[in-house]
C-alpha positions in Angstrom: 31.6 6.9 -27.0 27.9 6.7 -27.0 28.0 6.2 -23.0 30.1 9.9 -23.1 27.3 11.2 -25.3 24.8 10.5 -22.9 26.3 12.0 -20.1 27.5 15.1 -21.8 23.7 15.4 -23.5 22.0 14.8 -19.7 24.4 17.4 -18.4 24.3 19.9 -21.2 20.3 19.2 -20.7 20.2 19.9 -17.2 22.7 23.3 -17.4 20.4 24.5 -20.1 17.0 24.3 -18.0 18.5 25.9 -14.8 20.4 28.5 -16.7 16.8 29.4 -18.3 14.4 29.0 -15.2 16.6 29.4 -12.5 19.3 32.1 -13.2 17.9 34.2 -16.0 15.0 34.5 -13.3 16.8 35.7 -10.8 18.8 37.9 -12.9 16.2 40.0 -14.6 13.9 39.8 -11.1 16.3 40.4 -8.5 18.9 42.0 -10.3 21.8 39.0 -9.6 23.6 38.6 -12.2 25.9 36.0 -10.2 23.8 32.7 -11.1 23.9 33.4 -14.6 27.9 33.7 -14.5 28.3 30.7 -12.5 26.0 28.0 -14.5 27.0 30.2 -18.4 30.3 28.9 -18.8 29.9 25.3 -17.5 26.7 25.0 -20.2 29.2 27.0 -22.7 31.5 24.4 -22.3 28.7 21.5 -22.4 27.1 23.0 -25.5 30.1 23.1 -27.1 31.4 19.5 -26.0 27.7 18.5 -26.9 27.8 19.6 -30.7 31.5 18.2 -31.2 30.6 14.6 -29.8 27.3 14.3 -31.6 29.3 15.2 -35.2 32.0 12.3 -33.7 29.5 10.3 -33.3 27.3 10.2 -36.3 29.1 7.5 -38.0 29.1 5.1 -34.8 25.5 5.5 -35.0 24.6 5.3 -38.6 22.9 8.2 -38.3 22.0 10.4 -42.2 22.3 14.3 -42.0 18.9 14.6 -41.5 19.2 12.8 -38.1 22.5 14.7 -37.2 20.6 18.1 -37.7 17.6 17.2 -35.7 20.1 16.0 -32.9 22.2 19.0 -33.3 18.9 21.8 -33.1 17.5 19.5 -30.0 20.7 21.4 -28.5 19.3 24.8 -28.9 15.4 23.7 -27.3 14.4 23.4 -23.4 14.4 19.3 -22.7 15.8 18.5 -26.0 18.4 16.8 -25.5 16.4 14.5 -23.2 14.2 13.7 -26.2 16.8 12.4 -27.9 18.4 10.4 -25.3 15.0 8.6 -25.6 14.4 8.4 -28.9 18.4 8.0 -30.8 20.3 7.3 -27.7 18.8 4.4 -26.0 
């Protein structure tokens, strides 16, 4: 479960910065709204799968509620959820 984790957190991670410095760019510069569309729901979807597995997988990881909210609001900030590959994941 932890190796699903990662994956989902790298991905999730990796939607997250091109949604911000790639499509919301191009959107609001060049007036194409198409990018945002096409990488919103996939990171939706991530997000979502993101928040579910790290609530799973508090208990395989012995992690307190303290731990589980720190992993949950590294969801929400740009390379956050690389952070905590490195420091809970690994």
């Amino acid at each position: 479960m932890k190796s699903i984790f990662r994956i989902v957190s790298f991905l999730e991670g990796v939607s997250y910065l091109l949604l911000l410095f790639v499509a919301v760019p191009i959107k609001y510069f060049q007036g194409k709204e198409s990018y945002v569309k096409l990488l919103g729901m996939p990171h939706g979807i991530l997000f979502m799968l993101y928040i579910v597995l790290a609530i799973v997988i508090k208990k395989e990881m012995n992690w307190d509620n303290k731990t589980l909210g720190i992993v949950l609001l590294a969801s929400i900030l740009p390379f956050g959820t690389f952070y905590i590959d490195k420091k809970y994941l690994r």
